[in-house]
C-alpha positions as CSV (number, residue, x, y, z in Angstrom):
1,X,164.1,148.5,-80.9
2,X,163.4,146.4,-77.8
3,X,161.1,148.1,-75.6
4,X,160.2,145.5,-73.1
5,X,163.1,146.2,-70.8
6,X,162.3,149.7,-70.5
7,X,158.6,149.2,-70.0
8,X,159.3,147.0,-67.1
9,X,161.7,149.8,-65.3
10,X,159.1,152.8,-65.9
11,X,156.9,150.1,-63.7
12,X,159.3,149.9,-61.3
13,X,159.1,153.4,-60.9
14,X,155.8,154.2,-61.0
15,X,155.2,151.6,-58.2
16,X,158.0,152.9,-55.8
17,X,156.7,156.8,-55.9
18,X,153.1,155.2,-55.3
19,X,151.0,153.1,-57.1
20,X,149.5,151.1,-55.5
21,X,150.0,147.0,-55.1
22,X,146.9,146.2,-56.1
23,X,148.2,147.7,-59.7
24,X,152.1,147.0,-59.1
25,X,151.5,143.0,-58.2
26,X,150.3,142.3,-62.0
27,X,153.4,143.8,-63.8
28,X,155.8,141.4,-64.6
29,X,159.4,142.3,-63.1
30,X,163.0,141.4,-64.7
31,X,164.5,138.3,-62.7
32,X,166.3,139.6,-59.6
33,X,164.7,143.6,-59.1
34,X,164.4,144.2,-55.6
35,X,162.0,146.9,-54.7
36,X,162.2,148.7,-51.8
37,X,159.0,149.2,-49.5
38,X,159.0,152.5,-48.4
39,X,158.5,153.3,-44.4
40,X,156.7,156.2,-43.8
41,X,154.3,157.2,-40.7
42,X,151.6,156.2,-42.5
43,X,152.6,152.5,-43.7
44,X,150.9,150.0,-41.4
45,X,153.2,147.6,-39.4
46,X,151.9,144.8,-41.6
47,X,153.6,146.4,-44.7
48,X,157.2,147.2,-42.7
49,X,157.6,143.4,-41.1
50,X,155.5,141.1,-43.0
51,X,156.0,138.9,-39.6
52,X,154.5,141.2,-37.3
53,X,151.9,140.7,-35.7
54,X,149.9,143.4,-33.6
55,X,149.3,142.0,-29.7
56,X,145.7,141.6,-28.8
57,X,145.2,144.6,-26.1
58,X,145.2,143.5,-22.3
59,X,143.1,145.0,-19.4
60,X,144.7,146.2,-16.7
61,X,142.6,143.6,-14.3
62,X,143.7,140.6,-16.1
63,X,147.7,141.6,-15.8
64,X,150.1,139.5,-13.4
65,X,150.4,141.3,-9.8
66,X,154.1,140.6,-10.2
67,X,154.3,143.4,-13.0
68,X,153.2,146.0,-9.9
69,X,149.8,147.1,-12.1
70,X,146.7,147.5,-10.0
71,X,143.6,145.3,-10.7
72,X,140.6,147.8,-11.7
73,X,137.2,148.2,-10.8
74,X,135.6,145.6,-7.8
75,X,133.9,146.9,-4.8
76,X,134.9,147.6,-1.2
77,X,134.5,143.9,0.7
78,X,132.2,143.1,3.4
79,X,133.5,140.2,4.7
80,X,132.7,141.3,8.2
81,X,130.0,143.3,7.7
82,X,131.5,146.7,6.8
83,X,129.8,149.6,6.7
84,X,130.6,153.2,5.7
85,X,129.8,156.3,7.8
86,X,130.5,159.8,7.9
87,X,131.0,162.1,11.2
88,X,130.4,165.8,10.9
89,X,133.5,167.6,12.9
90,X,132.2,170.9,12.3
91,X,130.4,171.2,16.0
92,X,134.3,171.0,17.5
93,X,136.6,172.1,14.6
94,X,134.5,175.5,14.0
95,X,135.3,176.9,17.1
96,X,139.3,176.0,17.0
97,X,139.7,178.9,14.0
98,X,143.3,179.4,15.4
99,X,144.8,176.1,15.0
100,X,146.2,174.0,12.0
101,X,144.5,170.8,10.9
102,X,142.5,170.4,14.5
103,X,141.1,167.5,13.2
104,X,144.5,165.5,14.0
105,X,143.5,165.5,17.7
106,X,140.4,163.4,16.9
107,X,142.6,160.6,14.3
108,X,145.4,160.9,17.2
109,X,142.7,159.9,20.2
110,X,140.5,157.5,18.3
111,X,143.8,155.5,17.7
112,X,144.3,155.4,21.2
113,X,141.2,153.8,21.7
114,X,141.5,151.6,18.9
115,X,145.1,150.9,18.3
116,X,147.0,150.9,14.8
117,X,146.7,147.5,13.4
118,X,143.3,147.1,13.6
119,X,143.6,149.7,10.3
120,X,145.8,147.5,8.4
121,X,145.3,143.9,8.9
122,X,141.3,142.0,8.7
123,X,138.7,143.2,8.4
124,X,139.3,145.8,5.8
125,X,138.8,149.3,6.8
126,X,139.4,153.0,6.3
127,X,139.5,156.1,8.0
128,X,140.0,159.8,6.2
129,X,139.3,163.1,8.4
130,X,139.3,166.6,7.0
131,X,138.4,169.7,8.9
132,X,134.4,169.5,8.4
133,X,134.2,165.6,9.1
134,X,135.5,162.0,9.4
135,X,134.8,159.4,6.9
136,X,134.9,155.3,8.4
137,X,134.7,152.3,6.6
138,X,134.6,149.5,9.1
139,X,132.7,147.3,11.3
140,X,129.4,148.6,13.4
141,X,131.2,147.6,16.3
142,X,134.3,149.6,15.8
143,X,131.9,152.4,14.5
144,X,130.7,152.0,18.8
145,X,134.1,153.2,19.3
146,X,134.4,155.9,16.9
147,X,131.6,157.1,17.6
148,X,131.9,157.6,21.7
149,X,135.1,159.2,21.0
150,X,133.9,161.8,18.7
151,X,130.8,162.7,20.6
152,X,133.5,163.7,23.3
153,X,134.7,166.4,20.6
154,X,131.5,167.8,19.3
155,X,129.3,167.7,22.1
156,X,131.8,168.0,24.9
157,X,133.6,171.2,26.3
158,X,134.0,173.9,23.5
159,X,136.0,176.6,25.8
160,X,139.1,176.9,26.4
161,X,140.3,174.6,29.5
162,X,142.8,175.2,32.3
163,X,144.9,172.0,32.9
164,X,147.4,173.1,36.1
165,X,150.6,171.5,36.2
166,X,153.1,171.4,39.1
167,X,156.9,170.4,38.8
168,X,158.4,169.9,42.0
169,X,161.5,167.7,42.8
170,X,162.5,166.6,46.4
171,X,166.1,165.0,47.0
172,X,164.9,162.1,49.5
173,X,162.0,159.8,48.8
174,X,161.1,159.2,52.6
175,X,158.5,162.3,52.3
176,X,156.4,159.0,51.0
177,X,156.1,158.4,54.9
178,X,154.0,161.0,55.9
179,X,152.0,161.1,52.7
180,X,150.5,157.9,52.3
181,X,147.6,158.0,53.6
182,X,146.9,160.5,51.9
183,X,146.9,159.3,48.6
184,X,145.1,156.9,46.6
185,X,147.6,154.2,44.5
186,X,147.3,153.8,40.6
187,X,149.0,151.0,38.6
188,X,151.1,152.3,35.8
189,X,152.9,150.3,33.1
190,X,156.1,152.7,32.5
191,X,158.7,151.1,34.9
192,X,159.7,152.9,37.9
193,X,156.9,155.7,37.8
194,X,154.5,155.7,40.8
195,X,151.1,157.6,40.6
196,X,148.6,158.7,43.1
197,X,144.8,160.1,43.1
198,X,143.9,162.7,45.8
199,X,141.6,165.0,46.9
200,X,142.1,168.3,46.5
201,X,141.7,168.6,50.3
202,X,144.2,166.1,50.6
203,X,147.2,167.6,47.8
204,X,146.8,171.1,49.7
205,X,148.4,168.9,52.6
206,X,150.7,167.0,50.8
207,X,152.2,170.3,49.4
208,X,152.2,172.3,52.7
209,X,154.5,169.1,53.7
210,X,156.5,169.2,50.8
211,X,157.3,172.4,50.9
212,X,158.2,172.1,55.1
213,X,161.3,170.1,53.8
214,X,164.5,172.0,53.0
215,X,165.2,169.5,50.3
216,X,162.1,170.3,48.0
217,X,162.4,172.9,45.2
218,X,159.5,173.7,42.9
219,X,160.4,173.9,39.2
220,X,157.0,174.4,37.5
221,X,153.7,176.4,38.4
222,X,151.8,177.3,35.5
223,X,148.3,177.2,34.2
224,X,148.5,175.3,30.8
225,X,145.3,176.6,28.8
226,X,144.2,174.3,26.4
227,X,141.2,173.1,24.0
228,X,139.6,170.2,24.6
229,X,141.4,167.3,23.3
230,X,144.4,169.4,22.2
231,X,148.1,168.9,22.1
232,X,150.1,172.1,24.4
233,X,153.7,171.3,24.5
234,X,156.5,173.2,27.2
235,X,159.9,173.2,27.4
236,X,162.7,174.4,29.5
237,X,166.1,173.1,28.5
238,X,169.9,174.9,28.3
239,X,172.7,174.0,26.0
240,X,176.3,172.3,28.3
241,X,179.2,172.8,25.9
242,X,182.0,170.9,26.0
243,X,185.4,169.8,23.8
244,X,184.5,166.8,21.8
245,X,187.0,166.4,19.4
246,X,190.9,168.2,18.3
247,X,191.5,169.0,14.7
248,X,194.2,170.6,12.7
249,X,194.4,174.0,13.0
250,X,194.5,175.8,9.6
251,X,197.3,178.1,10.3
252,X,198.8,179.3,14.0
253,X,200.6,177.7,16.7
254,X,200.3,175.0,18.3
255,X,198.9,173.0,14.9
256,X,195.4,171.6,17.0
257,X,192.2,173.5,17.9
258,X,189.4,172.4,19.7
259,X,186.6,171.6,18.3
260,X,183.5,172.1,20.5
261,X,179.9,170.1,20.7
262,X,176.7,170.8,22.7
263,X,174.0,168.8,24.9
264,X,171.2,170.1,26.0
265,X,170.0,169.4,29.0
266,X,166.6,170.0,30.8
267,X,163.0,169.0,30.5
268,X,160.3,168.9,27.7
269,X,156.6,167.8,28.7
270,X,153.7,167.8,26.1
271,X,149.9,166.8,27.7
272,X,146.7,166.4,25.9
273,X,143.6,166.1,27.9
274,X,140.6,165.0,26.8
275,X,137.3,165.4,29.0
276,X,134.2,163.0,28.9
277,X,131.1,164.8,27.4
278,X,129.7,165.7,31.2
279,X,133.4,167.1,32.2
280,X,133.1,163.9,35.3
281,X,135.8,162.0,33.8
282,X,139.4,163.2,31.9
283,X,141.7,161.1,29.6
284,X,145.6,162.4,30.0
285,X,148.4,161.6,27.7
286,X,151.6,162.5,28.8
287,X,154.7,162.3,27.7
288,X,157.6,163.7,29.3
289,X,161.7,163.7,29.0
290,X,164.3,164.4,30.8
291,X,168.1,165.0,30.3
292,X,170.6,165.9,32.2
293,X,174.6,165.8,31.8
294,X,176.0,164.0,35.3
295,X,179.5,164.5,34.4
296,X,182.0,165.4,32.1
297,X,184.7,162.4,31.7
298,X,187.9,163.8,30.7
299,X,190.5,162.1,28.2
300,X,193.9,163.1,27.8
301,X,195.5,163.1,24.7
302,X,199.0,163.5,23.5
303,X,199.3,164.8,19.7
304,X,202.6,164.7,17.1
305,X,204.2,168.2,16.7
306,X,206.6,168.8,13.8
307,X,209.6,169.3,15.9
308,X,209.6,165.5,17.4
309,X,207.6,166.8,20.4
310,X,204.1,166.1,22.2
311,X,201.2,168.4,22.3
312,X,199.2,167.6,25.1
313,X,195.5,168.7,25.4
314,X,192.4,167.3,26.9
315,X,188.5,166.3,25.3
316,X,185.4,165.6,27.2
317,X,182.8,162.4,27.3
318,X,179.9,163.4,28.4
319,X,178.1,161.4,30.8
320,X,174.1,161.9,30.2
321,X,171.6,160.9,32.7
322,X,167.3,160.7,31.1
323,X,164.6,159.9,31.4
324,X,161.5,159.2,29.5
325,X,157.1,159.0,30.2
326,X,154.9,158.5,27.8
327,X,151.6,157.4,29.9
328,X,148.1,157.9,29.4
329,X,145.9,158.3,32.9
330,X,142.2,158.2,33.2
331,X,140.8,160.2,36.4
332,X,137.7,161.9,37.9
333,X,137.9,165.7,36.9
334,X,137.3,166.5,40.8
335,X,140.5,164.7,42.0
336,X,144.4,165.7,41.8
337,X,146.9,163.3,39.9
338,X,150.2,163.2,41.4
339,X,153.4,161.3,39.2
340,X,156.6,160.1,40.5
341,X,159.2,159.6,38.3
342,X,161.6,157.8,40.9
343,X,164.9,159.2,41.7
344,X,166.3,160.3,38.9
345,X,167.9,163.4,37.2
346,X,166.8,166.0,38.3
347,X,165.2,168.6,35.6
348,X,166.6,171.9,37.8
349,X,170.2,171.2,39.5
350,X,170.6,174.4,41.4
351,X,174.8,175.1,41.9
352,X,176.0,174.8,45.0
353,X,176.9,177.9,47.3
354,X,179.4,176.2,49.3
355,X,180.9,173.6,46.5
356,X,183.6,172.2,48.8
357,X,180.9,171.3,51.9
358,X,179.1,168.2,50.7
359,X,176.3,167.4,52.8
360,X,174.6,164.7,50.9
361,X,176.4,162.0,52.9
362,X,173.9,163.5,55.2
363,X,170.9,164.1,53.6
364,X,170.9,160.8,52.0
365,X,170.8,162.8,48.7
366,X,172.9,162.2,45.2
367,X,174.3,164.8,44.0
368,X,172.3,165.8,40.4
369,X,169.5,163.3,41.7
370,X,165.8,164.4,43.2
371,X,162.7,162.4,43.3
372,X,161.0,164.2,40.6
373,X,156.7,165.4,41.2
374,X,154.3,166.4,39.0
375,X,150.5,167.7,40.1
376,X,148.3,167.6,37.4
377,X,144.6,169.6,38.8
378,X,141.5,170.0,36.1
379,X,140.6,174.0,36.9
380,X,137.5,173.9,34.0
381,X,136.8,176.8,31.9
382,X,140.2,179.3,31.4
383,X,137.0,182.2,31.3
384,X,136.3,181.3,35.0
385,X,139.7,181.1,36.4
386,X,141.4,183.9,34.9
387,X,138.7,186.0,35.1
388,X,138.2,186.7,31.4
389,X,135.5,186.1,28.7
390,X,137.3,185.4,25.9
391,X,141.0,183.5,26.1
392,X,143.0,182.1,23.7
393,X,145.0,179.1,24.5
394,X,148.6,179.5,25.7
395,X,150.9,177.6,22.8
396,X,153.4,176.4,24.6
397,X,157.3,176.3,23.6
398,X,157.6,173.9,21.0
399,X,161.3,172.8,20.2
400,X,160.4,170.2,17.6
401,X,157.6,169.4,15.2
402,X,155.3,166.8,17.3
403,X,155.9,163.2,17.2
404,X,152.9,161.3,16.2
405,X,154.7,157.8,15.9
406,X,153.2,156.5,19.2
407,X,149.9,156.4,20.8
């Protein structure tokens, strides 16, 4: 009996359920045996694909910046001298328990004074704030400028503050006449908005003028009480319906139903004050808009029925009138700032008694139009005007989350 060929298949065998090559390699095979390689978890890649070959691992600092990966490690550069620094906020924000994230109002002003892009073009430079302090990395003389603005936060006024704010309008400019030299002239960038300093002598005289006119109506008196630096925010606005559109109607006769839309119409002013560290000096942003529907256009329109004839029904355009000021006014504390916003719509059109006597032709007025003033007095402490020790600022009517875009 031949036992060579079985010999050489009990090898086989053996070799395929585990011996191992070393032992496998010397047994001689019959012509044309394949054996399989077996490919378990534990078989390295060299043993599945004798042409694989494992990669040689890369760092993640040496990879292409096309691929989107991050270079590691490196240090923060210094190309301009950069240096890092850390502000404690704690003197200013421990006292402002009531309000959310009042470190905002100290990123908000020192962007003002510095602009935006000086944060994202050269030299490099940071800035992080949380509640208990601000974090810097940038140039000494930008840390000048940090600096001065947060000293005005954590070594200025703690209190609460009274900032008074009157809203009058006046349908002819010409009370300019008598008031002028009264008032001091300030230049202001936002086109068609005039602005004046006076006394406080002097505003008690301009107002006893202004209200001697039969075309002056006061719109706003009201102590705003805010913390130093702060954002307050007030509103007054009222919704003007009108027919925008005709639809189908689901079921019903005639087959159209109006469809109604809304614009509201009014005046929203947000003010943030921000007082120098001896209370002689206050920073004012201001931003204000106004709306105001002039007219409603009508538009005739003449709709299919299903009996061949017309359905005749009416939409509205609406004609909108605004007006926006986003300003930021330096003045002494002891002095009134007075704004005029031009002729332009006015925030409170009163309705006519008599609709069908029109005396503007007279008056020299525009119907829906009023020379639009605002008074802005510093009062100091709200404790020693409203005769309290202890107030809590006055949050104003908010109809949207604050707008941070612009500084």
């Amino acid at each position: 009996m031949r036992l060579a060929p079985y010999l050489q298949l009990i090898a086989v065998a053996v070799l395929v359920s585990g011996t191992s090559p070393a032992v496998a390699q010397n047994m001689p095979l019959p012509s044309g045996t394949n054996i399989p390689v077996p490919k378990s978890a534990d078989t390295p890649p060299s043993m599945q694909n004798p042409n694989f070959q494992s990669p040689a691992p890369r760092s993640p600092a040496t990879r292409s910046p096309g691929t989107g990966q991050v270079t590691a490690g490196g240090t923060l550069p210094r190309t301009a001298g950069q240096e890092h620094r850390v502000y404690d906020l704690r003197p200013y924000t421990g006292y402002l328990t009531r309000h959310d994230r009042p470190e905002q109002a100290i990123i908000d002003w020192v962007l003002r004074e510095t602009g935006s892009d000086v944060w994202f073009t050269e030299p490099f430079g940071f800035m992080n704030a949380s509640r208990d302090s601000l974090s810097v990395y940038h140039t000494s003389e930008m840390h000048q400028v940090i600096a001065g603005v947060v000293d005005r936060f954590v070594a200025g006024e703690k209190d609460p503050q009274v900032m008074h704010l009157r809203v009058m309008t006046v349908g002819n400019p010409n009370w300019r006449s008598r008031a002028h030299a009264l008032m001091q002239h300030v230049t202001v960038d936002s086109p068609g908005v005039q602005a004046w300093l006076l006394s406080k002598e002097n505003a008690a005289l301009v107002l006893n003028m202004l209200r001697q006119r039969t075309d002056t109506r006061e719109v706003q008196d009201l102590n705003l009480v805010t913390h130093n630096g702060q954002t307050e925010k007030l509103a007054s606005t009222r919704g003007r319906n009108y027919v925008r559109n005709v639809r189908p109607a689901p079921a019903g006769w005639p087959p159209y139903e109006p469809e109604t839309g809304e614009v509201e119409e009014g005046y929203r002013l947000s003010i943030s004050p921000l007082l120098s560290t001896d209370n002689s000096v206050i920073d004012c942003v201001i931003k204000a808009e106004i709306d105001q529907v002039d007219r409603l256009n009508p538009v005739d329109l003449e709709l299919p029925l299903p009996n061949s004839q017309i359905h005749r029904t009416r939409i509205d355009v609406p004609q909108v009138v605004s007006w926006r000021l986003h300003e930021r006014f330096r003045w002494p504390s002891d002095m009134v700032l007075l704004l005029s916003c031009g002729v332009v719509a006015s925030p409170e059109r009163p309705p006519s008694s008599v609709p069908l006597l029109n005396m503007n032709m007279f008056t020299g007025t525009t119907a829906g139009r009023a020379d639009a003033l605002m008074f802005i007095e510093f009062r100091g402490r709200a404790s020693d005007n409203l005769g309290t020790s202890t107030v809590a600022p006055q949050v104003a009517t908010q109809p949207g989350a604050p707008n941070r875009g612009r500084y």
